[in-house]
C-alpha positions as CSV (number, residue, x, y, z in Angstrom):
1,X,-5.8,5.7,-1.9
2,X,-9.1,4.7,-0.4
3,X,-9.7,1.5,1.6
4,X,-12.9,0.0,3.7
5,X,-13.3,-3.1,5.5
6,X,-14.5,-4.8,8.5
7,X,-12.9,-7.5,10.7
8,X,-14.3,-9.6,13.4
9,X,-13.0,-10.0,16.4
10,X,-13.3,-12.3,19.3
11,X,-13.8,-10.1,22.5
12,X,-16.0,-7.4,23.7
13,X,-16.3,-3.9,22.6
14,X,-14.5,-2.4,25.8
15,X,-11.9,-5.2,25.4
16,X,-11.2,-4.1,21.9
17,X,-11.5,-0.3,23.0
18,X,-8.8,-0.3,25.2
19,X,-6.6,-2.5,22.8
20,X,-7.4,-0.1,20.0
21,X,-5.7,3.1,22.6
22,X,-2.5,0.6,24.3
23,X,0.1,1.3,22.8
24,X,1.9,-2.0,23.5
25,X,-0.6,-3.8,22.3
26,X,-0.4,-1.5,19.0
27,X,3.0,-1.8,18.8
28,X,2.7,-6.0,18.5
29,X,0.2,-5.6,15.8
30,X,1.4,-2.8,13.4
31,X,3.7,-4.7,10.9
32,X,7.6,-3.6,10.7
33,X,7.0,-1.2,14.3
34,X,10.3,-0.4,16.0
35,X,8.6,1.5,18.4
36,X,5.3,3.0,19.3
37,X,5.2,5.2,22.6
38,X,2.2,7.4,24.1
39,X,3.7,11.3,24.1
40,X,0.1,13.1,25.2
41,X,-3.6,11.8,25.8
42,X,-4.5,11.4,22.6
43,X,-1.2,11.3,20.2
44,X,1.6,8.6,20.1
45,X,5.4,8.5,18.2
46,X,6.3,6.0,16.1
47,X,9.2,4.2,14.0
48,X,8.1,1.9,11.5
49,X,10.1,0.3,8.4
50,X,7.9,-0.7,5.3
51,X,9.3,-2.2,2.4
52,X,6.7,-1.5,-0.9
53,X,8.6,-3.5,-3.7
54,X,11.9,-2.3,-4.0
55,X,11.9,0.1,-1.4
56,X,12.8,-0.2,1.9
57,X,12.3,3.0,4.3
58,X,11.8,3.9,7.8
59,X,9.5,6.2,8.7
60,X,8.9,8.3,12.1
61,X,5.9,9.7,12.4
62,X,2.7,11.3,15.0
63,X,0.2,9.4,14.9
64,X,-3.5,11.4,16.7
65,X,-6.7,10.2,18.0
66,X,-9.5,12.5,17.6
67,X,-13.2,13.0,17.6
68,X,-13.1,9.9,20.6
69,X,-16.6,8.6,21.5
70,X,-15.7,5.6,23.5
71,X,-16.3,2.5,23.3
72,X,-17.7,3.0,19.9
73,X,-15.6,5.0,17.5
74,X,-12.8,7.4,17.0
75,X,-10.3,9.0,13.8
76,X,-7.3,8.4,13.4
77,X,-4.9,10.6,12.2
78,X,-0.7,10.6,11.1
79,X,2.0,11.7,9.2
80,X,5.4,10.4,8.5
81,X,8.5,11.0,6.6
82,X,11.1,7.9,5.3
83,X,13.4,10.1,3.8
84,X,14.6,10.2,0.4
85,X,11.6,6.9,0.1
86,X,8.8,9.6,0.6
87,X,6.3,10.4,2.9
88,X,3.0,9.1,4.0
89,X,-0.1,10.6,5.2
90,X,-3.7,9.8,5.9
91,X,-6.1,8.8,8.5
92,X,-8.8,6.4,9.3
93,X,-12.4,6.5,11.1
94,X,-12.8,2.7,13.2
95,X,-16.3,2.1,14.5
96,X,-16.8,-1.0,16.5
97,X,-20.3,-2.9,16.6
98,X,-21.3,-5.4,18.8
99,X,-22.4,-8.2,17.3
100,X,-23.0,-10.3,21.1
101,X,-21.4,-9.5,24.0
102,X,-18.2,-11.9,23.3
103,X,-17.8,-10.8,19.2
104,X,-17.1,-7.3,18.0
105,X,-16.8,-6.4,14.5
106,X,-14.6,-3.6,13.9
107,X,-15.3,-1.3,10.6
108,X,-12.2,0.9,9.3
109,X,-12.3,3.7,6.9
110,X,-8.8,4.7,5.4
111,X,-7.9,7.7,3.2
112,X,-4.1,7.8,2.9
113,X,-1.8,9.9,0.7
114,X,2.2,8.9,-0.3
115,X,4.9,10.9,-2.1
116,X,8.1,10.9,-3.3
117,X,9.7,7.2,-4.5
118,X,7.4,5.4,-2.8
119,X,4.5,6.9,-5.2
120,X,6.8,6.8,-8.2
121,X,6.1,2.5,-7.7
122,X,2.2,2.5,-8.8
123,X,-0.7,2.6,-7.3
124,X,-1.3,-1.0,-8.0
125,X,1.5,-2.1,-5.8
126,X,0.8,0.7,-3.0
127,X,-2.5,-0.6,-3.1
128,X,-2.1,-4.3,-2.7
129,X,0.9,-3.6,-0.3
130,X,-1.5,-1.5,2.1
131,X,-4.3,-4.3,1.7
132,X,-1.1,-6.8,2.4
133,X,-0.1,-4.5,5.6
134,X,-3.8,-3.8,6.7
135,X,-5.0,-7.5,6.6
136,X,-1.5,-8.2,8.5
137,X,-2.5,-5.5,11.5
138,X,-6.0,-6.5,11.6
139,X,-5.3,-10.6,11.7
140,X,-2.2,-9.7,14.5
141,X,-5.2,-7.2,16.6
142,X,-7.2,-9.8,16.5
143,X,-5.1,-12.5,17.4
144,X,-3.7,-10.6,20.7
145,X,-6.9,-9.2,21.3
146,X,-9.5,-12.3,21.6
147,X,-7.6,-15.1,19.1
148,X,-7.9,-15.9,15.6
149,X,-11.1,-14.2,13.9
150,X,-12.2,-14.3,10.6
151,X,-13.4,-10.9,8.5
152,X,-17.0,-10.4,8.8
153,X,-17.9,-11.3,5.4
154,X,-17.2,-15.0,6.2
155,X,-18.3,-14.8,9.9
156,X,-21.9,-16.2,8.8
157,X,-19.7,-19.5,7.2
158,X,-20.9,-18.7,3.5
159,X,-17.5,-18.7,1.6
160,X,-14.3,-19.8,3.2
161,X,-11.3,-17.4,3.5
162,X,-8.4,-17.7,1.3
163,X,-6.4,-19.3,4.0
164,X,-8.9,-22.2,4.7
165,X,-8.8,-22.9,1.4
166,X,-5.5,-22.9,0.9
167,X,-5.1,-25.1,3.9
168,X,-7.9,-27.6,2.6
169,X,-10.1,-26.5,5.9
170,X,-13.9,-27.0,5.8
């Protein structure tokens, strides 16, 4: 599975840097995280529970920063099992662009790979559940980082998001 997008966020590329390599504030944002802890300079553990239609897992995993060029991009890299739910793999390259000194826009790259009963489900419901999941992180990052923020495509106030619509917003 393949996935691309970009969000905007409220703060400053340094600002977003260092929320992008703290752990805590990672651990807020990833949905269903148990726990998220730093165990060398550039790799974390974590505990996360997913649930992808009927199944419910939770997975432990490594997750690894590499190819760092701060403030402006790095990869990221991890691996986890759930058990008899499968495993998951993949990584991601994150580039942040300044868009003014107070807004960055952060671009994501995802390749992932999933096995066992978890990829028995369809790819059309591991897809929209990792949008689901990504669009969850991304909304929580932003949030903690520098407030709410919209994804870049409506940043310029062409079409409104879904959820201004949905709340009747202009």
């Amino acid at each position: 599975m393949q996935m691309n997008d970009s969000q905007r966020i409220p703060a400053s590329r340094e600002k977003v840097w260092a929320a992008l390599n703290d752990p805590e504030v990672l651990k807020q944002c990833i949905p269903g995280c148990q726990s998220l802890e730093a165990s060398g300079p550039n790799e974390m553990t974590a505990t996360v529970v997913f649930k992808v239609g009927p199944v419910k897992a939770t997975f432990g995993g490594k997750v690894t920063l590499s190819d760092l060029d701060p403030p402006n991009s790095y990869r990221i890299s991890g691996e986890g099992s759930g058990g008899v739910a499968g495993f998951a793999k993949g990584g991601a390259l994150v580039r942040l662009e300044s868009e003014s000194p107070d807004v960055t826009v952060l671009h994501y790259d995802v390749d992932a790979q999933i096995g066992g009963k978890l990829a028995q489900l369809g790819s059309r419901l591991i897809d929209s559940t990792a949008r689901k999941l990504a669009g969850e992180f991304f909304a929580s990052f932003a949030a903690v980082v520098g407030g709410p923020a919209e994804p870049a495509e409506h940043a310029s106030g062409g079409a409104k998001s879904w959820l201004k619509r949905l709340a009747g917003a202009t």
